[in-house]
PLY file of the C-alpha trace (Angstrom):
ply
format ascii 1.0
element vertex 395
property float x
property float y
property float z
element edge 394
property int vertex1
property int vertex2
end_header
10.80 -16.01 -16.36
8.75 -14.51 -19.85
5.27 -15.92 -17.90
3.33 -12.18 -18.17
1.31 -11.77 -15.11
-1.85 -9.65 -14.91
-4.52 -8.55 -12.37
-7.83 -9.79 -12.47
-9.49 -8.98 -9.24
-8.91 -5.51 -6.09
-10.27 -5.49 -2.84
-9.36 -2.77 -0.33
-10.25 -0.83 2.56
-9.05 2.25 4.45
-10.29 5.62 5.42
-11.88 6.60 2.24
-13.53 3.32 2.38
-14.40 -0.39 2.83
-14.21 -1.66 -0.95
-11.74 -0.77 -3.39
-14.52 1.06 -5.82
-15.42 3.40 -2.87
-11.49 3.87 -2.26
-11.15 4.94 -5.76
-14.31 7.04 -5.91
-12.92 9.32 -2.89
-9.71 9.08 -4.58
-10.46 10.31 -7.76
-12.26 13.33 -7.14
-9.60 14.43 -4.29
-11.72 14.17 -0.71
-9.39 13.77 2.01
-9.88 11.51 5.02
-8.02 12.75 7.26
-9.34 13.59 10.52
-9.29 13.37 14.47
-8.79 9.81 15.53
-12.23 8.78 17.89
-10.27 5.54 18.90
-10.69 5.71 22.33
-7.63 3.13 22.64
-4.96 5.66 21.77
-5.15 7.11 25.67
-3.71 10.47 26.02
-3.35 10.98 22.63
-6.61 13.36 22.23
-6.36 15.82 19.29
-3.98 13.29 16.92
-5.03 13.15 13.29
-5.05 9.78 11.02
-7.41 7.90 8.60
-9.46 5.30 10.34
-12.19 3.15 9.58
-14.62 3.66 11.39
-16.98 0.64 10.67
-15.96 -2.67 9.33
-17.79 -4.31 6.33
-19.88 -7.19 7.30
-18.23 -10.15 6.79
-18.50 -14.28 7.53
-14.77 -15.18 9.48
-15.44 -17.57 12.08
-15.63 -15.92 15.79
-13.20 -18.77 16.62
-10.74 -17.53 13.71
-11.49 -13.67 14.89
-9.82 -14.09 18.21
-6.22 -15.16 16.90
-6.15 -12.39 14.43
-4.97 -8.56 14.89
-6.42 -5.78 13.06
-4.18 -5.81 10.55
-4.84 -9.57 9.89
-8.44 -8.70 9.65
-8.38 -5.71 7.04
-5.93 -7.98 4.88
-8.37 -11.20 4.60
-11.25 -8.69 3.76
-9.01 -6.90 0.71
-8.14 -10.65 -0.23
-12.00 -12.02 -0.20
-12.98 -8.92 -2.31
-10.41 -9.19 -4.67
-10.88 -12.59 -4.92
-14.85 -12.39 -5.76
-14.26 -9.90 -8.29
-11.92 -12.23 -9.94
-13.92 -14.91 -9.88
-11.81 -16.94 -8.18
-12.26 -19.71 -5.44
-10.08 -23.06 -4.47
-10.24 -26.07 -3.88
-8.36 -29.62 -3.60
-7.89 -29.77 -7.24
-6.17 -25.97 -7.92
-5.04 -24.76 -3.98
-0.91 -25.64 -4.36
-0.81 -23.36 -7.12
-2.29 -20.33 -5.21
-0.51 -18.02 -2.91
-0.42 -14.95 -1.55
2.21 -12.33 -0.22
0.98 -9.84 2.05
3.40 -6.75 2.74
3.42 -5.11 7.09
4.87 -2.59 8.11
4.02 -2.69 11.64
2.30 -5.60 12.26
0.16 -6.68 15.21
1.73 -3.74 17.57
-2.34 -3.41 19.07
-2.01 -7.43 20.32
1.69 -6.19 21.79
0.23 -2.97 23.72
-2.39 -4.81 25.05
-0.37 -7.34 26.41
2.23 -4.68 27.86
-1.09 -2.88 29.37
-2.52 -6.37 30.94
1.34 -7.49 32.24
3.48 -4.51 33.39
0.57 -1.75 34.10
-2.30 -4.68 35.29
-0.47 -6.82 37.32
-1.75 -10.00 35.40
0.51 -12.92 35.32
0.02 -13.84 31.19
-1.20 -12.61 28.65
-3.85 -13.44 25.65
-3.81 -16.84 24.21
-2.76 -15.67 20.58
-0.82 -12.79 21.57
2.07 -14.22 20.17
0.81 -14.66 16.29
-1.39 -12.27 16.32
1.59 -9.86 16.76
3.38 -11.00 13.96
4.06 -9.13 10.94
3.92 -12.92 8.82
0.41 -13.23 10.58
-1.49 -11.53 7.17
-0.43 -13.67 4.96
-0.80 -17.03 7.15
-4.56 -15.59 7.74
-5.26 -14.74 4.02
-4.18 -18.04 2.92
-6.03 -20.16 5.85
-9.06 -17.99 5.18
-8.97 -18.50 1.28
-7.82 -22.01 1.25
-4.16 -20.74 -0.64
-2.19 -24.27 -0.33
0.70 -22.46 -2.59
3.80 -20.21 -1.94
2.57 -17.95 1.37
4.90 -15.70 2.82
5.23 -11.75 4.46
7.15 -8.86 3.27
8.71 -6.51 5.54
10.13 -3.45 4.50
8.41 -0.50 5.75
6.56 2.31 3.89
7.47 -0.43 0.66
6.18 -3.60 2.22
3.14 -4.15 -0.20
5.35 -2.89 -3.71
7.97 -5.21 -2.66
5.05 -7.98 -1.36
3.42 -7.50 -5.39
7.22 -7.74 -6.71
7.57 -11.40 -5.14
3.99 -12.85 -6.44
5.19 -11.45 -10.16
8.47 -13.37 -9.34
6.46 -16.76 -8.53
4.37 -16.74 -11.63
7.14 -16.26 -13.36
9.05 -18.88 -11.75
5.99 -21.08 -12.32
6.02 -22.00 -8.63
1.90 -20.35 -8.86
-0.47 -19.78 -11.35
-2.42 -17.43 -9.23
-1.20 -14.77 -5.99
-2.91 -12.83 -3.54
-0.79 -9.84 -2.87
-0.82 -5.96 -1.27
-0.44 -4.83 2.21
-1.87 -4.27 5.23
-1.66 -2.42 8.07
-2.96 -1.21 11.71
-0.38 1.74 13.01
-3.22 3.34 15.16
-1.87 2.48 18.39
-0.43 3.95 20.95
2.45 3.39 21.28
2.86 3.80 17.17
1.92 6.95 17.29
4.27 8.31 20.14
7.16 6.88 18.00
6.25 8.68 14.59
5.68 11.81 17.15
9.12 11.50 18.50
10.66 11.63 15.02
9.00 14.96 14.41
7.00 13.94 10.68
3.98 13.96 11.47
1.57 17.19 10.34
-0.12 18.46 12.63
-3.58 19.44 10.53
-3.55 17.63 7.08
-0.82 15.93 4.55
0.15 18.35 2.09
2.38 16.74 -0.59
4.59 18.94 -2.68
2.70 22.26 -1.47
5.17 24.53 -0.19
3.46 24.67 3.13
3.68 21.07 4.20
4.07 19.89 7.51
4.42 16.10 7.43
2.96 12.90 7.10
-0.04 11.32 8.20
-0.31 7.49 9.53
-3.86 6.18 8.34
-4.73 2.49 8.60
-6.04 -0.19 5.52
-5.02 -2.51 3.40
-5.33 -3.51 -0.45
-4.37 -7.04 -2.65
-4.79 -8.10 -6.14
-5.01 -10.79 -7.65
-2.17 -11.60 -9.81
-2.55 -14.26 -12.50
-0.65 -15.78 -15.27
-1.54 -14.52 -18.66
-2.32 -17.91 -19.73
-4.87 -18.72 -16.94
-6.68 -15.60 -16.51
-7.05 -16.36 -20.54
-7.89 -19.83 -19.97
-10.84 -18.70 -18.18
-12.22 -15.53 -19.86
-11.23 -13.26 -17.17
-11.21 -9.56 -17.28
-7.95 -8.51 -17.12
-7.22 -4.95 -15.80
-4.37 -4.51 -15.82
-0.56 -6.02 -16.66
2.35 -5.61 -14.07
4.61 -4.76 -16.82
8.19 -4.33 -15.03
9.44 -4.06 -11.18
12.43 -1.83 -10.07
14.23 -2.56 -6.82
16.96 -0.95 -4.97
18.00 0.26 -1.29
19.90 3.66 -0.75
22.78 2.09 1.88
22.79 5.18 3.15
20.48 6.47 6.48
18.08 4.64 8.41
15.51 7.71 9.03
16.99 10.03 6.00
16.23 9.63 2.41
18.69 9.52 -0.80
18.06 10.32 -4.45
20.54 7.53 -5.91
18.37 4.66 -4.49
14.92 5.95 -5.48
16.52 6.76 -8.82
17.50 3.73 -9.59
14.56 1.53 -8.68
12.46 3.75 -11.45
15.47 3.03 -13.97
15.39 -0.55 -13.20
11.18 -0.77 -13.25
11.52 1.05 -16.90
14.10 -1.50 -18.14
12.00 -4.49 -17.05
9.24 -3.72 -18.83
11.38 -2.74 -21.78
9.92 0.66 -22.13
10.92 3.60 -22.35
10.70 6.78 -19.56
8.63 8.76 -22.59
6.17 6.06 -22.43
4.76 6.47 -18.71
1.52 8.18 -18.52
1.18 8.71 -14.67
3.08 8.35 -11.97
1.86 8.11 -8.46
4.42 9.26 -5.73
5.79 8.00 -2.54
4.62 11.95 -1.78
4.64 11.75 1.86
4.47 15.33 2.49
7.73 15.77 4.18
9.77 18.66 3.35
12.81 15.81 2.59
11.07 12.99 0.68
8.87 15.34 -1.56
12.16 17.49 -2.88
14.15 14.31 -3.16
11.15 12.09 -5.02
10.81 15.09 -7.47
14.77 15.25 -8.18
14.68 11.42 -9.02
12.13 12.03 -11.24
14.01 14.37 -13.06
16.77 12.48 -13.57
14.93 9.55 -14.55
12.61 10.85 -17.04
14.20 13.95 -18.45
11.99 16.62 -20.45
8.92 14.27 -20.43
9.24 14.75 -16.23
6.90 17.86 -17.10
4.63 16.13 -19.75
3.56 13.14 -17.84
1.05 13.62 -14.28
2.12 13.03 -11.03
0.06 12.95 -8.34
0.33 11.55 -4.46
-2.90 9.96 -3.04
-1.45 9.72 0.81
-3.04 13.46 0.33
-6.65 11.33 0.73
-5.95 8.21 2.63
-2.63 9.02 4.25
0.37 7.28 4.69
-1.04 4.00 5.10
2.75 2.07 6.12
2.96 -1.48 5.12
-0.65 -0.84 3.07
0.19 2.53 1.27
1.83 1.08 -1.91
-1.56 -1.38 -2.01
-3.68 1.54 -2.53
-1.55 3.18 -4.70
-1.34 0.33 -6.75
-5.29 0.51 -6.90
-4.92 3.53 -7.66
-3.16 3.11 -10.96
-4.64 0.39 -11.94
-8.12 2.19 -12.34
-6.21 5.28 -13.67
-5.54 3.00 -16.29
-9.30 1.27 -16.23
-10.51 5.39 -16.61
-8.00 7.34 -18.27
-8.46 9.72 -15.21
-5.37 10.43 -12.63
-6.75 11.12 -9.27
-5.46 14.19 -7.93
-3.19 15.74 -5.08
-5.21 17.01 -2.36
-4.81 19.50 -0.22
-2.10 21.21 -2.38
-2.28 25.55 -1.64
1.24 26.52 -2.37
3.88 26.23 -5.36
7.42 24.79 -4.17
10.46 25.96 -6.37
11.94 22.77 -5.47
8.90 20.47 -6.16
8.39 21.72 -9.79
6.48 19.12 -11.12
2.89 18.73 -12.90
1.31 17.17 -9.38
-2.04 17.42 -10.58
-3.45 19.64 -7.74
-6.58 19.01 -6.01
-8.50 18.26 -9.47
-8.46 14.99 -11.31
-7.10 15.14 -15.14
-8.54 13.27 -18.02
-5.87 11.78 -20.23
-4.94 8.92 -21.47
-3.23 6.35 -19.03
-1.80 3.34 -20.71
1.27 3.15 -18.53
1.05 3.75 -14.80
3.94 3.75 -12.36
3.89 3.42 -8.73
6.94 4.55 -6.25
7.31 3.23 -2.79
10.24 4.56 -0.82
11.06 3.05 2.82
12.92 4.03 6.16
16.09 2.49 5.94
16.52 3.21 2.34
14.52 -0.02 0.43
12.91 1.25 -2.55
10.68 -0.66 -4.83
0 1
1 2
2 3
3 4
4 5
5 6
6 7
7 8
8 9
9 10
10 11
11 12
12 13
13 14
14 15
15 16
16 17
17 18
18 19
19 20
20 21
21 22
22 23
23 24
24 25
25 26
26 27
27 28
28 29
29 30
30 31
31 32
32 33
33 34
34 35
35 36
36 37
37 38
38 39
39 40
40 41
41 42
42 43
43 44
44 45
45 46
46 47
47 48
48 49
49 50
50 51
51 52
52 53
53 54
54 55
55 56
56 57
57 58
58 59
59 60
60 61
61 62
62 63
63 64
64 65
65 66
66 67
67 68
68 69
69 70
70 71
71 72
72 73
73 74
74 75
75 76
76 77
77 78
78 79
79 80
80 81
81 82
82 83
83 84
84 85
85 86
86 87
87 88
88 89
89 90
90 91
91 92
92 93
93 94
94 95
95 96
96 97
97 98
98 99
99 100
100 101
101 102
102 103
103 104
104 105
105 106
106 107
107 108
108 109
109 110
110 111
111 112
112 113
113 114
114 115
115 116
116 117
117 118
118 119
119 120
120 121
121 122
122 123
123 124
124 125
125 126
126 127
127 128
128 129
129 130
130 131
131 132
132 133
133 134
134 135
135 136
136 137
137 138
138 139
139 140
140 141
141 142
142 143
143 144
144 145
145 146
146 147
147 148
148 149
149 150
150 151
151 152
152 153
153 154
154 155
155 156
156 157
157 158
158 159
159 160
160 161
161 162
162 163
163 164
164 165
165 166
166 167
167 168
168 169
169 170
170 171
171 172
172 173
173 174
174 175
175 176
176 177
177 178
178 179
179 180
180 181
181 182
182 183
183 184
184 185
185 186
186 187
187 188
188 189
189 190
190 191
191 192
192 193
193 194
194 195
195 196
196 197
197 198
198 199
199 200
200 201
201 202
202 203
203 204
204 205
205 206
206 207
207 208
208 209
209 210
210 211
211 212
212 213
213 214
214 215
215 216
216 217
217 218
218 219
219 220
220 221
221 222
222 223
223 224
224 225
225 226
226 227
227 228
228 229
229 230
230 231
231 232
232 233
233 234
234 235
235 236
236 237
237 238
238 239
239 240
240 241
241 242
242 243
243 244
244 245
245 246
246 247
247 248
248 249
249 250
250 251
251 252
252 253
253 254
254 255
255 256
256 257
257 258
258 259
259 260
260 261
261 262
262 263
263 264
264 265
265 266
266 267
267 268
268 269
269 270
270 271
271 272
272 273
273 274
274 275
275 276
276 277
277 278
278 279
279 280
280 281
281 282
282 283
283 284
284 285
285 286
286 287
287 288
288 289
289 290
290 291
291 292
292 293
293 294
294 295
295 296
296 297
297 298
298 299
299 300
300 301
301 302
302 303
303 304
304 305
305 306
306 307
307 308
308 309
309 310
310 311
311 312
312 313
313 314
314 315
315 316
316 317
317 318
318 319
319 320
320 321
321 322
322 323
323 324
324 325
325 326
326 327
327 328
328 329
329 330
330 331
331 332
332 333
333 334
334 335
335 336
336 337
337 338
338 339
339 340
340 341
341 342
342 343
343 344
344 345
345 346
346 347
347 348
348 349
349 350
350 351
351 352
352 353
353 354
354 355
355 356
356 357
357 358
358 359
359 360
360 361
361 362
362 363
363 364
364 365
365 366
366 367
367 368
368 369
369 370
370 371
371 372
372 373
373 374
374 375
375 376
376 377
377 378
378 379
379 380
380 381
381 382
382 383
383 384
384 385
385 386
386 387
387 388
388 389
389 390
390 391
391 392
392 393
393 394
């Protein structure tokens, strides 16, 4: 388990846009892309607000392979091909069993499942689509990432919510290590722009009703915004081996679940998957540069993220920068820590922390240097990323 693993190649796409450079550009200097959602699928849903993408990239899947994959599928193979190519990384017979990829859902294929509810129980049809059935489930990513990329190695999905792609990243490190892979694809993906998605989040009350505001006092709730984002993770010794460009080293990985509420967060559990990320990469809390935040923008997470903090990292909770990016691309479920995670990677690649947007008023309880609505030059040589899930799964 001492195999260091680094990243060599990003690809992404989501409302700020369709390549991980743009995503970054947006990201750093703080525009927002949060807006009315012009899906015309989302019914009576007229005036809801989300990051979409509103054009594709252009792209060379196979018609054939486009009509057994979801959206969600689809934005996760075009992350993976970009990554890939700026890795410089292809397959073939000789090298395929030893790469894999994990791809972290949140939702999963939930447009394939309304559409089939519409055509069956409102249309009167008598079956449904063909590939309803994958194409609806949350596994599908992965199994279309690795058919689409030749990946003959460990493939698998990762569940867990609003954590999906920080725990999906945490299981490629553990297969390098493990020296069941040399090289992973891994991030998140997903589509929650449906209908029926959106009612849900609704009937919980989170959502904001005009923009996400993390850690301003005025904050009204999340945002649900759709993407996806993977990496490609490599053993020290082959992305050597090769001359790659490294960009970045995942140093440590902290873990944990509250046990507590399914809807309601906890400060022990988030707490402790920052101690346990810090003793991993045997450093020390003194020695992290950034931080980027779960930062949701709900009144609960925000106040709870920023009390963890605290008791993780002490006096040097004020010296280091914090900022939330779901301020820009929203809470992108099963693909928000993906983002993030590109996020602090080029923090790292800059020395610049991209800023919260949005941000008008001070919160008493939220206390923290946030970076507001400006990006900071400093020096980033440690970067931490926090993911923080319904049900309490924290990574």
């Amino acid at each position: 388990m001492d195999r260091r693993v680094v990243i060599t190649g990003l690809g992404g796409l989501c409302g700020l846009g369709t390549d991980a450079s743009s995503i970054w550009t947006e990201m750093r200097e703080g525009r927002s892309a949060i807006g009315p959602i012009s899906n015309s699928e989302i019914h009576e849903l007229k005036g809801m607000i989300g990051t979409e993408i509103k054009v594709l990239p252009q792209h060379d899947i196979d018609r054939k392979q486009l009509i057994s994959m979801d959206r969600f599928s689809l934005l996760a193979v075009l992350a993976a091909k970009e990554a890939m190519l700026q890795a410089g990384l292809s397959c073939n017979e000789g090298n395929a069993h030893r790469f894999g990829a994990t791809v972290g859902v949140g939702f999963g294929g939930w447009d394939a499942t309304e559409k089939a509810y519409r055509t069956l129980l409102l249309g009167g049809a008598t079956r449904t689509e063909l590939f309803t059935g994958v194409k609806a489930m949350p596994s599908a990513a992965a199994c279309q990432v690795s058919m689409n990329l030749g990946l003959r190695g460990p493939v698998f999905g990762a569940t867990s919510a609003c954590a999906s792609a920080n725990h999906a990243i945490a299981s490629a490190v553990d297969q390098i290590k493990l020296g069941r892979a040399d090289v992973m694809l891994a991030g998140g993906s997903d589509a929650p722009l449906v209908w029926i998605v959106l009612k849900a989040w609704e009937a919980m009350r989170v959502l904001a009703p005009d923009t996400c505001r993390p850690f301003s006092a005025d904050r009204k709730g999340l945002v649900l915004g759709e993407g996806a984002g993977m990496a490609v993770l490599e053993s020290y010794e082959h992305a050597a081996a090769r001359g790659a460009t490294m960009l970045a080293e995942v140093a440590g990985i902290g873990l944990s679940a509250d046990a507590y509420h399914i809807a309601a967060p906890a400060v022990h559990g988030p707490e402790a998957a920052m101690r346990a990320c810090l003793v991993d990469a045997g450093l020390n809390a003194e020695d992290v540069d950034y931080l980027n935040a779960h930062g949701t923008g709900t009144k609960a997470n925000d106040q709870i993220e920023t009390t963890a903090i605290k008791r993780v990292f002490g006096d040097h909770a004020r010296s280091m920068s914090i900022s939330s990016t779901k301020s820009t691309h929203a809470h992108c479920l099963g693909a928000a820590s993906a983002l993030e995670m590109i996020a602090c990677v080029m923090a790292i690649q800059e020395d610049v922390v991209p800023p919260t947007a949005n941000y008008r008023e001070p919160d008493p309880d939220c206390d923290l240097d946030i970076t507001p609505n400006v990006l900071r030059e400093r020096r980033v040589r440690v970067a931490m990323s926090n993911a923080f899930a319904m049900g309490g799964m924290n990574a």
